[in-house]
N, C-alpha and C positions, 0 to 999 in steps of 0.2 A: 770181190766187188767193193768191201768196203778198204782195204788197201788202197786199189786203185784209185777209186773217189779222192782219198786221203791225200795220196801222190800229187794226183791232179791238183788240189785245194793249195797245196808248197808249192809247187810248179806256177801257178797261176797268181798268189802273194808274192813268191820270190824274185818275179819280174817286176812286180811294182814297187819290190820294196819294203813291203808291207809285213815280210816275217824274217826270221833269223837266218841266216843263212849257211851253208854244210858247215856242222863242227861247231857252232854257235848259236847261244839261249840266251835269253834274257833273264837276268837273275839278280835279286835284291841285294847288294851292298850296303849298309848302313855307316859302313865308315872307309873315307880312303887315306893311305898314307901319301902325304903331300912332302914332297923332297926337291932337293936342286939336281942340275947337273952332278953336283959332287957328291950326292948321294945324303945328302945332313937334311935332318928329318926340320920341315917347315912347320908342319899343323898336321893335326891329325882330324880331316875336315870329315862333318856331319852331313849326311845327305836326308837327313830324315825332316818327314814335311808331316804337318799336323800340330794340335793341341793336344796339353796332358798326356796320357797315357796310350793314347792313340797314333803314334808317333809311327809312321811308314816310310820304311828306305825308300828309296829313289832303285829302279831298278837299271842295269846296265847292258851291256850286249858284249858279254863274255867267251872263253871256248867252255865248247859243252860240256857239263860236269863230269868226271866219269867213273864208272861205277865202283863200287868198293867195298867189302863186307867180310865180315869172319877175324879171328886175330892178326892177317898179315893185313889188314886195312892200310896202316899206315904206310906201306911201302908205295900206295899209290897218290899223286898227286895230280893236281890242277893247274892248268899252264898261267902262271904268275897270277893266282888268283885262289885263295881258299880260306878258312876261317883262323880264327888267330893263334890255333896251337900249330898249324904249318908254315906261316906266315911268318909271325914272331916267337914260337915256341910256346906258348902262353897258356897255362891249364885250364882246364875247365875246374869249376870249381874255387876262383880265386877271386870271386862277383862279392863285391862289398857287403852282401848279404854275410856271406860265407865265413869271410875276415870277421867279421862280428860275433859270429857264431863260435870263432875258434877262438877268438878273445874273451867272451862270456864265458865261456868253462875255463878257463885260464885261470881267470879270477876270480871265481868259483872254488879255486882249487885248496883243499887246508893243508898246507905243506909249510917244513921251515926250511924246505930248501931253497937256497939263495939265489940262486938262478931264476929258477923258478916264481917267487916272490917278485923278483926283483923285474923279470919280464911283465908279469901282470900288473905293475904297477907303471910299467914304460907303455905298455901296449905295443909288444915286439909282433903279435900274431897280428897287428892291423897293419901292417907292412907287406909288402911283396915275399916271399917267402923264396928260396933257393932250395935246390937239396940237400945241401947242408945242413942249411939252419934246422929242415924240415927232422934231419937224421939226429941234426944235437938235440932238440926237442925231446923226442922219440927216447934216446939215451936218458938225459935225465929222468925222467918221466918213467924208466920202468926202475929208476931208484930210489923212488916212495912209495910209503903203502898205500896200497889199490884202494883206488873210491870209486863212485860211482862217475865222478865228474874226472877223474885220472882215465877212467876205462872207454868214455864217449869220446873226449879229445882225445888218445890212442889210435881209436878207429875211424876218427876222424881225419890226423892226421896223415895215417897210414892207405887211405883213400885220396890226400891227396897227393902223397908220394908215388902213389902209382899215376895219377893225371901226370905228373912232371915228367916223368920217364916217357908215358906216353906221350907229351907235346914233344917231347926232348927228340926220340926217333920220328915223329910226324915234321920238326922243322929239319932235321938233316934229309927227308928225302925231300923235302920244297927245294932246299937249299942245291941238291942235286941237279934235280931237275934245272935249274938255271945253267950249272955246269956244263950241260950235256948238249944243251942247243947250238943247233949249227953256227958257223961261225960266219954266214951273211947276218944271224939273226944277233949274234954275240958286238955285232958293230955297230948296231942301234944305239946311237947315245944314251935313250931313256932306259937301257938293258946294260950299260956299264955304269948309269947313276944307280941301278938297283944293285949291283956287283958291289958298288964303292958303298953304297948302303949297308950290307952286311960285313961285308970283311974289316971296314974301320967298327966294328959294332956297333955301330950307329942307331940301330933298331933298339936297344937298348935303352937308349934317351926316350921311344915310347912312351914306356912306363910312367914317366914324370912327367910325362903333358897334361895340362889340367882336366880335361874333359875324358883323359883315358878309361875312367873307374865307370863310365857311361856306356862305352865299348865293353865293357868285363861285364858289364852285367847283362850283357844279350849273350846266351847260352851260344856258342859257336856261333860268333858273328864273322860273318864273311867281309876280305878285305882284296885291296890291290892296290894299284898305286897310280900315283900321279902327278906329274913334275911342274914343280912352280911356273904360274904364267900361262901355263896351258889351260884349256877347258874339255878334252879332252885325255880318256886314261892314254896309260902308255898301253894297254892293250889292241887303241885304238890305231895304231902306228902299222901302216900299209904290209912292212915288210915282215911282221907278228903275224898280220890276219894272213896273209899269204900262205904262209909258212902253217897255219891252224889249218888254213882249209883242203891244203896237198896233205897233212896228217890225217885228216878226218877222214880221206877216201883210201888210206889204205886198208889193207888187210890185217884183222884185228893179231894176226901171230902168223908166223915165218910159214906155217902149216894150214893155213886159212886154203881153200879149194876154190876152186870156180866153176859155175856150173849156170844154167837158163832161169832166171828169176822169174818169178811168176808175173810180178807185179809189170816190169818193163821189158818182156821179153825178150831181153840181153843178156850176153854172158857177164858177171860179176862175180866178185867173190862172195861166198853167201855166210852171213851173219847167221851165228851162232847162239849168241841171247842177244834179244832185242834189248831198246830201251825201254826204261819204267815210266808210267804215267799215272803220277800220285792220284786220286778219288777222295772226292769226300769219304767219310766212312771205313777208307781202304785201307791197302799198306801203302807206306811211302815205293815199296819196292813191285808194285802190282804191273800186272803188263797183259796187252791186251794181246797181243802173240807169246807163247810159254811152250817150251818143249820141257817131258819130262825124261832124266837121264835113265837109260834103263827100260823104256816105256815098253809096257806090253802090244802098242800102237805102230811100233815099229818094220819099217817091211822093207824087201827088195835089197837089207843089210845095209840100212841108211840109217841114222840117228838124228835124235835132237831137230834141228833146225833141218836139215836136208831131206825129212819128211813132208816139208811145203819149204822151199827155196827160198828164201828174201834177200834180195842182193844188198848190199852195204849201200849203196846211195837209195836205192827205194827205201830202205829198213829207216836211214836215217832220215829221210824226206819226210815219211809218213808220223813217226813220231812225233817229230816237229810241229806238223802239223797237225794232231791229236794234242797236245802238251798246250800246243797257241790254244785251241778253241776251248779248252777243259780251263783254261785262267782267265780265259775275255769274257767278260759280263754279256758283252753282246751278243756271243752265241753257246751261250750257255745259260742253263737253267736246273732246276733241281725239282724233284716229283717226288716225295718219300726220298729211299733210299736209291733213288735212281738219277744221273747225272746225265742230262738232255743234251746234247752236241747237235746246231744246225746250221747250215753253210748253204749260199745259192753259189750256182756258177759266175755272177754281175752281185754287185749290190745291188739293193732292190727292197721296196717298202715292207714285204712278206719278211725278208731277212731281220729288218730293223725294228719290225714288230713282234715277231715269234714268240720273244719269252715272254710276252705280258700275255697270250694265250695261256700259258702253264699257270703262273702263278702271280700275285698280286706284287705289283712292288711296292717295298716298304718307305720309300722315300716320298712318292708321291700314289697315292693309293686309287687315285682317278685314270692313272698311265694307262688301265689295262681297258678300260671303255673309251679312251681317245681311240687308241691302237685298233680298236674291231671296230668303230667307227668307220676311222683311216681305210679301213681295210674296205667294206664296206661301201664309201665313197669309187677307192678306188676303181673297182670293178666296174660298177654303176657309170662312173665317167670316161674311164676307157684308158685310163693312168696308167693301168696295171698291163697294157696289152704290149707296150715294150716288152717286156721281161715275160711275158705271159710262157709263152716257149722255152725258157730258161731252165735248168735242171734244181732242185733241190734236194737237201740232204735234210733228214734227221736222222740220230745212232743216239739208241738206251744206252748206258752202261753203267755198269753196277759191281762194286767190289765182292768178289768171290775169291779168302783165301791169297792166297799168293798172283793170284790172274783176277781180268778183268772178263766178267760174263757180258756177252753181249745180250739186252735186253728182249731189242725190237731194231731193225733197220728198216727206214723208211724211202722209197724215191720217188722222184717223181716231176711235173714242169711246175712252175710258180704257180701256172694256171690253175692247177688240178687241184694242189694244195688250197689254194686260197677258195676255190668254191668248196671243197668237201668241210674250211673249218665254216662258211658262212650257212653253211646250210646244218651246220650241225647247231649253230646260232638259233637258224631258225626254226631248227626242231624243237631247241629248249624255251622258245620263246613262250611265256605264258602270263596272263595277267597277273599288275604286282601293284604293292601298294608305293605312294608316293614317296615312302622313305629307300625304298628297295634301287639295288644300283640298275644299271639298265642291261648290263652283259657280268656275267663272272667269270672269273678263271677256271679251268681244268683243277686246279690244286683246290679251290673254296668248294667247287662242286662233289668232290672227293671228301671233302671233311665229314658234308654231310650224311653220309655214310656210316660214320664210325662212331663210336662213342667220345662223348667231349669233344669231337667235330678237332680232335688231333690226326694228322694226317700220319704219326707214327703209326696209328691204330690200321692204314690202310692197306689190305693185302697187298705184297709186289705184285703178283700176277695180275691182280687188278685193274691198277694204276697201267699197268703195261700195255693189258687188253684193250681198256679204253679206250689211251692215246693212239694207241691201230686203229681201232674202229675210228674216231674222231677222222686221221688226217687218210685214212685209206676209203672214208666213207660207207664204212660197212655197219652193219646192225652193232648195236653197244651189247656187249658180253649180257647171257640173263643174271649173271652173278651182280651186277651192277643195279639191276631192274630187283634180283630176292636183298641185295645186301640194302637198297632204301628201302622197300618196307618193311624188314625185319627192324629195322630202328627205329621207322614210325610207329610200329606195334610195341618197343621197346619203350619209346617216350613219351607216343600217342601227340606226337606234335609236327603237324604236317607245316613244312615251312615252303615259302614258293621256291625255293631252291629242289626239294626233294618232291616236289609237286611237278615241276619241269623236266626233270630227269625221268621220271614215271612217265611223260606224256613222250618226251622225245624216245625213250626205248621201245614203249607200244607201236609208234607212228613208226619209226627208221624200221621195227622186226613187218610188220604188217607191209611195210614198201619194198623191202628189199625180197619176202616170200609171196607178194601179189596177195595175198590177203582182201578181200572184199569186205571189210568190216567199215563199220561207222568211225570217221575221221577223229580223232580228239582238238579242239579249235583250243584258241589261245584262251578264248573264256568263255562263259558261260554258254552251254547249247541246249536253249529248253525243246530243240527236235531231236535232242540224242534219246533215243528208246533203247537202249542197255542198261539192263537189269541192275550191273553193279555201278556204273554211272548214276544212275535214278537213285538207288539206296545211299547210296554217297550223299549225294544230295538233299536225303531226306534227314538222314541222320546231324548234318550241319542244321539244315532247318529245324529240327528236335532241341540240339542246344542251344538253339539261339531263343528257342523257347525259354527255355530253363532259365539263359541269363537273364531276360526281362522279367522273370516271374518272380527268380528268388535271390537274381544276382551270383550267380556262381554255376561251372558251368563243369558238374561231376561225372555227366554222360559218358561225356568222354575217357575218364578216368576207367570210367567203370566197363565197359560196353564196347567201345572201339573195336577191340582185339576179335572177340566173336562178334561180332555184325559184321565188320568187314568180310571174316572167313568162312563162317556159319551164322547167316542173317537171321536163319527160321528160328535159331534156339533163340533168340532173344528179342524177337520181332515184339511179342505179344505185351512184353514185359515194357517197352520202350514206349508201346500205344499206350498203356496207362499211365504212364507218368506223362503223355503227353496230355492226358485230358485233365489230369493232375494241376499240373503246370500252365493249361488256357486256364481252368477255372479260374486261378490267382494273376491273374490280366487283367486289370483296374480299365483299359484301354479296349472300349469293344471294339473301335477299328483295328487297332490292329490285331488283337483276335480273328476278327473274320481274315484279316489280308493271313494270317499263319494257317488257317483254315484252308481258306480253298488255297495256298500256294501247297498245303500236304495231299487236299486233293488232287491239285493237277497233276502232284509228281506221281500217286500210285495207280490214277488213270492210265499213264504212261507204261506201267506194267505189264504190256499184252493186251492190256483192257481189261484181264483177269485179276488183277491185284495179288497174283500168285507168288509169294517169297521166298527165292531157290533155297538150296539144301546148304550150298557147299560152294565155295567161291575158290578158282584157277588164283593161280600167283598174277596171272594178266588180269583176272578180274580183277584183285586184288587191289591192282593197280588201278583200274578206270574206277573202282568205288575210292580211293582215295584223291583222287584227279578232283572228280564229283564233288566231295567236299571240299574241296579246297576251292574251286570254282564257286559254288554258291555260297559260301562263307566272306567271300569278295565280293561277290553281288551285292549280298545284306550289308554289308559293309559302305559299300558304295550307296545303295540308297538310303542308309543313316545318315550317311555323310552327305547327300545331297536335301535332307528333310531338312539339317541342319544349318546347311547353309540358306536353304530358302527361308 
């Protein structure tokens, strides 16, 4: 299903345009080589946009990278397009950083050898190096006696005699690869200016363009080309793409089978390892499809990949489109360690809105109460009823290892979605003070949770549960309901955030199991008769005693933890320091108003004034609801005495 989905998502951009198409990715270039007809190197232009150090290539619409790893790496290349040890030959290792570094122990060095001397005084290592130079170096140098500064540049050097060797076999297979191209593709004039490009060495002159040591110092900066006059790469040349997109559909080796894809129930040849789709957190080489060689999983004398079929064009369509949605801000978002992917069948405001659900953005920090606004409105005014019937996607995933685990998959119409997140809106909804934003994110809501309100701190499973329960509308996990008041007991600071969450898991568990209990309202309910609601309520009235009597407010300090869970043990204890605490009330009104507002609360107790044993984790919760609700009340009529 989520294949398919995936399929479908390529299939339906790829008409419009809107994604890369078979055999081709968008991929960051920071510098291209600009040449003539005749192949003589014009500029080596910058596509990078930004101030300081911030500086971001321009990305391009390339053939798809393709995969490579282990020591024969180099034998494989990218169709006229790759970073600058296959491109130009060019080492890693030789970034003006580096040159300085080999220069500094240079002349460092205490030697009266002449050579020697003599380069550290010229500054020969802040030069391009060859392997020559690299090997005479190396020679003199094991003809004095060992220092500490003889034995760093050694191994220096001899690290970077291996990068040369290595760029050195990385550009003869670039170099190949040009060779080998068919020969409608070989009549390309911009593909005999890159022939003329290298065979006159021309590439060589690189090195002395001014802005070159800009390029070296990006660790394998990726390059290509492109011929004076144009605004356009030479990649971009009809009879290139043609030619990438009939290679893209074949069969990855002479031995490649064909068999009924799952995904488009047609015969193709079925792909063997998929493509990778880098994660935050992950490997760059992670994949959300992974066979393993050898696997004990194996049946019917099928291996690898022919355990679940993927044809080559589905394998690559889907990728595609997993790779597009895991790099566009727009439909992506991030929860902890978990990386959110959501797509509708139409654009549509739900889509355009989604990630300010998850988490706050940092650009504009108000985006995410426009958006549930927006949302909101929508519904209310009938906006959303276009698209209401429409399909949506969310997919968790999260790096696991070499593969990517899938989290949570979610489906469903625009419709479904947008009422299950508004009414989870209005489950959290609860009285707040004026500074308080009016909706929070999924990700803020989650802080509260954990200690220092870092969201690393927050279980995956968690996080994972929630965002199910949220868009599936089901009851919020009870680990969500023990993990806030485990931290309220922990800090003893009940904030309207962790206040809201306690109200919406009691209300959502009590609706969704028919439950006939007393409702929890947005604020204060002096007709709620629950035990642990009333005591909540009392215990806020107790300190707000305290504050006005001695200005400090230790109650809670001390007490919190047993009275919430065990009221009886510390009931008695609480009444005397409440009479403590009137007597030092300069203020006989307000004396009486904390008087009878404690009588009417323990009236409320059955009539009996009877104070349970032992408080449920649910009670738990409606005794912290309680307070927090009358602690607002008080609050509010100080602030209204105040203003009168």
């Amino acid at each position: 299903m989520i294949l398919q989905s995936l399929f479908e998502y390529y299939e339906r951009k790829a008409e419009l345009g809107e994604i890369a198409p078979a055999g081709f990715e968008w991929k960051p270039i920071p510098f291209l080589l600009v040449i003539d007809l005749d192949g003589r190197i014009k500029a080596l232009k910058d596509t990078r946009e930004g101030d300081g150090k911030k500086l971001v290539p321009k990305k391009f619409l390339v053939p798809k990278a393709v995969g490579r790893s282990g020591s024969n790496s180099w034998q494989v290349t990218n169709l006229i397009w790759d970073h600058y040890g296959y491109v130009l030959g060019y080492p890693k290792g030789d970034s003006l950083k580096e040159r300085k570094k080999r220069q500094g122990l240079l002349m460092e060095l205490k030697t009266e050898n002449a050579f020697l001397k003599d380069s550290g005084k010229k500054g020969s290592l802040m030069v391009r190096l060859e392997l020559g130079d690299v090997e005479m170096f190396l020679d003199e140098l094991s003809c004095i006696e060992e220092s500490e500064e003889s034995k760093q540049l050694i191994i220096n050097l001899k690290d970077f005699r291996k990068a040369i060797k290595d760029s050195q076999k990385q550009h003869s297979t670039f170099l190949d690869s040009l060779h080998i191209l068919p020969e409608i593709v070989q009549a390309v004039p911009a593909i005999q200016a890159i022939q003329n490009f290298y065979n006159s060495d021309e590439y060589k002159r690189v090195f002395d363009l001014e802005n070159w040591m800009d390029c070296a110092a990006i660790n394998s900066a990726n390059l290509t080309f492109q011929i004076e006059g144009n605004s356009t790469l030479v990649l971009s040349e009809a009879t290139i793409r043609e030619y990438q997109s009939e290679m893209a559909l074949l069969p990855e080796s002479p031995d490649s089978e064909k068999a009924l894809c799952l995904v488009t129930g047609k015969y193709d040849y079925i792909e063997r390892i998929h493509s990778a789709t880098p994660l935050r957190g992950g490997q760059a080489t992670g994949k959300l499809v992974g066979f393993q060689k050898n696997s004990g999983f194996d049946s019917y004398g099928k291996d690898q990949a022919f355990n679940a079929p993927v044809g080559r064009k589905a394998q690559m369509a889907y990728t595609t489109a997993l790779n597009t949605l895991a790099k566009n801000d727009a439909n992506r978002t991030f929860l902890g360690d978990t990386t959110i992917l959501f797509w509708s069948d139409k654009d549509n405001s739900l889509e355009q809105n989604m990630g300010f659900f998850f988490t706050k953005s940092k650009d504009d920090p108000d985006a995410n109460v426009r958006a549930v606004k927006q949302l909101y409105e929508s519904i209310r005014s009938g906006k959303l009823s276009t698209a209401e019937n429409e399909r949506f996607f969310v997919l968790g995933l999260a790096p696991n290892a070499a593969r990517i685990s899938v989290r949570y998959w979610i489906t469903g119409t625009v419709k479904e979605f947008a009422q299950h997140i508004i009414q989870h809106f209005d489950d959290l909804e609860i009285i707040k003070s004026s500074k308080d934003v009016e909706f929070f994110s999924l990700s803020s809501m989650l802080s509260h949770t954990v200690l220092d309100y870092k969201l690393s701190n927050v279980a995956p499973n968690l996080a994972g549960q929630v965002t199910e329960a949220v868009l599936k509308g089901m009851p919020y996990p009870q680990s969500l309901l023990y993990a806030t008041i485990r931290r309220i007991r922990a800090e003893r600071h009940i904030t309207r955030t962790r206040a809201a969450i306690i109200k919406a898991c009691i209300i959502r568990y009590n609706r969704f199991h028919h439950k006939n209990e007393e409702e929890i309202t947005v604020s204060l309910d002096k007709t709620n008769s629950n035990p642990a609601y009333l005591l909540g309520r009392l215990f806020s009235v107790l300190e707000r005693i305290q504050q006005n009597a001695q200005g400090i407010e230790t109650i809670r300090e001390r007490y919190y933890g047993a009275f919430s869970s065990t009221p009886v043990t510390v009931y008695p204890q609480l009444m005397k320091l409440k009479n403590h605490h009137l007597a030092k009330l300069e203020n006989t009104g307000i004396r009486i108003f904390y008087e009878n507002l404690i009588g009417e609360i323990i009236d409320e107790l059955d009539g009996s004034g009877v104070i349970p044993r032992q408080f449920s984790l649910d009670e738990q919760g409606r005794f912290a609801v309680g307070y927090y609700h009358q602690r607002q009340d008080l609050f509010r009529k100080k602030s209204s005495k105040e203003s009168a």
